[in-house]
C-alpha positions, 0 to 999 in steps of 0.5 A: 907088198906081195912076197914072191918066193922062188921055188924052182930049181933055178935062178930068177932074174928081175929087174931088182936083183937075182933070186935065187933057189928058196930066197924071196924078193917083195914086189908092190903089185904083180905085173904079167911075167910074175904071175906067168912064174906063178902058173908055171910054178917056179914062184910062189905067193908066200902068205897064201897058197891059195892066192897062188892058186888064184893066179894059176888058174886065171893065167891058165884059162886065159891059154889058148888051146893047142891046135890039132895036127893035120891027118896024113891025108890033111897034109897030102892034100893040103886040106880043104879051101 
């Protein structure tokens, strides 16, 4: 079993129940919205600050980058075709 922590300012709902501020629930594997938590910091891996890390870090490089905003001229013109 992995225990999750909440370390967020605010309320967590899963399926289970509730979590709130500084309460933990356990989970038996780690689905996607829970490592989603995880990169964002609102959850925390509660035996091992390094597994956290590791979620954070494969979520994060699985990021698309963000897109360029078009110039001024870009926008004018439409851009090329």
């Amino acid at each position: 079993m992995i225990r999750l922590t909440n370390v967020s300012a605010s309320l967590i709902f899963t399926p289970e129940k509730m979590v709130l501020p500084g309460d933990y629930f356990e989970v038996a594997e780690m689905e996607d919205g829970h490592k989603r938590l995880v990169a964002e910091g609102r959850l925390e891996v509660n035996d091992s600050r390094q597994e956290t890390k590791a979620v954070a870090e494969e979520i994060l490089s699985k990021k698309k980058p963000k897109k360029e905003p078009k110039t001024v001229k870009e926008a004018e013109d439409g851009g090329t075709i």
